[in-house]
C-alpha positions as CSV (number, residue, x, y, z in Angstrom):
1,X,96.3,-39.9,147.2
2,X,95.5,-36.3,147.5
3,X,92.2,-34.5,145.9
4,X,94.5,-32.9,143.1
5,X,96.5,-36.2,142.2
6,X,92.9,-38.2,142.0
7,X,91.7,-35.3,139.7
8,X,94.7,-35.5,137.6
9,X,94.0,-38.8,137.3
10,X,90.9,-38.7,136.3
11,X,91.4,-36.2,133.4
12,X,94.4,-38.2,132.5
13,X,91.7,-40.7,131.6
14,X,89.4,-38.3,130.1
15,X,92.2,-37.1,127.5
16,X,93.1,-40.8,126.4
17,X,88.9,-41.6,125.6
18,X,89.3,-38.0,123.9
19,X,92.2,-39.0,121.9
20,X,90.8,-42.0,120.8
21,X,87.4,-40.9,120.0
22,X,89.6,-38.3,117.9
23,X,90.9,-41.0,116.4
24,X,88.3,-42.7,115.3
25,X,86.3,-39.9,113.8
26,X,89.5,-39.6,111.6
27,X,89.1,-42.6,110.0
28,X,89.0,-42.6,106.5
29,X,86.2,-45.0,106.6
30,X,83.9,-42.9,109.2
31,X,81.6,-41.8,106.6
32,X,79.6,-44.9,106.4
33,X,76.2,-45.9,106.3
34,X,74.3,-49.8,106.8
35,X,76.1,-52.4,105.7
36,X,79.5,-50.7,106.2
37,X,79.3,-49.9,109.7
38,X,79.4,-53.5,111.3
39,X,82.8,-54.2,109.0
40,X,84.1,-50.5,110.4
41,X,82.8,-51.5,114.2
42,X,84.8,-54.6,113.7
43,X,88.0,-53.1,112.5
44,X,87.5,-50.2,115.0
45,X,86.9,-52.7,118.3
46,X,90.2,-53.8,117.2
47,X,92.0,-50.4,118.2
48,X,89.4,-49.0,120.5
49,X,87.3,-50.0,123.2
50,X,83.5,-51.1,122.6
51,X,81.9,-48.1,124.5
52,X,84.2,-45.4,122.8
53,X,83.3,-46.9,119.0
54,X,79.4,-47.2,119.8
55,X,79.3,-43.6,121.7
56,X,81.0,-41.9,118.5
57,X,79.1,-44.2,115.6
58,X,76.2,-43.1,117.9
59,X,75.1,-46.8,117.8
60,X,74.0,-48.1,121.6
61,X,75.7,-51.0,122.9
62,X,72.9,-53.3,123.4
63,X,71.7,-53.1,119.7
64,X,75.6,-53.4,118.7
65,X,75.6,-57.0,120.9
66,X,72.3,-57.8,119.7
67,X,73.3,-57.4,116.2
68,X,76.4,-59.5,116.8
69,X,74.1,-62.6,118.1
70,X,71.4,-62.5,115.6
71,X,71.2,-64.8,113.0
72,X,71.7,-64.1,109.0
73,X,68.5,-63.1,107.1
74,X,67.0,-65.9,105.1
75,X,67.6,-63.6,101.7
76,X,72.0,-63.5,102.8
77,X,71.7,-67.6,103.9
78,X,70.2,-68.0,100.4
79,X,72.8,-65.6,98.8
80,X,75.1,-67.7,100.5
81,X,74.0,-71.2,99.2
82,X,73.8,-69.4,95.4
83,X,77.5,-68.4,95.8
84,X,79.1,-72.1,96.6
85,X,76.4,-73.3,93.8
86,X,78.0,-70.8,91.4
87,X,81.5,-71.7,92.1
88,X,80.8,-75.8,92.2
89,X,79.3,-75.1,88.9
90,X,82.3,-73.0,88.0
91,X,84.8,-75.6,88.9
92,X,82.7,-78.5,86.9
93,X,82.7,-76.8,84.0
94,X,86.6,-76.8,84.3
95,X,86.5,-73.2,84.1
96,X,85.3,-71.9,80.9
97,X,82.3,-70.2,82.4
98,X,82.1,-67.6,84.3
99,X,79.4,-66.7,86.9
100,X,77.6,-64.7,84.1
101,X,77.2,-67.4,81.8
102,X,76.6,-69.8,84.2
């Protein structure tokens, strides 16, 4: 493979990331902040590759993977336990109460 060929190559590459980076700052859903951006990081590592959605969401990978192996907060574990509560309660009451009420 000659210089040239190895170069064209290369910014083959280059113009694919680009394109995809492009694409992903088109989202619709781009403008996000918190919560939001682990459910857009999921549907984007779908599509994209890790690297290219943390470089653009400007979020670094390590924090990204730590993130992903941390456990739920003890306020959303709680929030959790209300929710199946809630709809047990729901179901017992053969369904004349909502969650409001209830």
């Amino acid at each position: 493979m000659t210089e040239l060929e190895a170069e064209l190559s290369r910014l083959a590459r280059d113009l694919a990331e680009v394109r995809i980076e492009r694409a992903i700052v088109k989202s619709p859903h781009i403008r996000c902040d918190g919560t939001a951006r682990d459910a857009l990081m999921r549907t984007l590592r779908a599509h994209s590759p890790l690297r290219l959605v943390c470089r653009v969401l400007e979020v670094s990978q390590r924090g990204y993977d730590a993130w992903q192996h941390r456990r739920p907060l003890a306020h959303a574990q709680e929030h959790a336990r209300l929710d199946v509560a809630i709809q047990a309660a729901h179901v017992r009451t053969r369904q004349t109460y909502g969650p409001e009420r209830l």
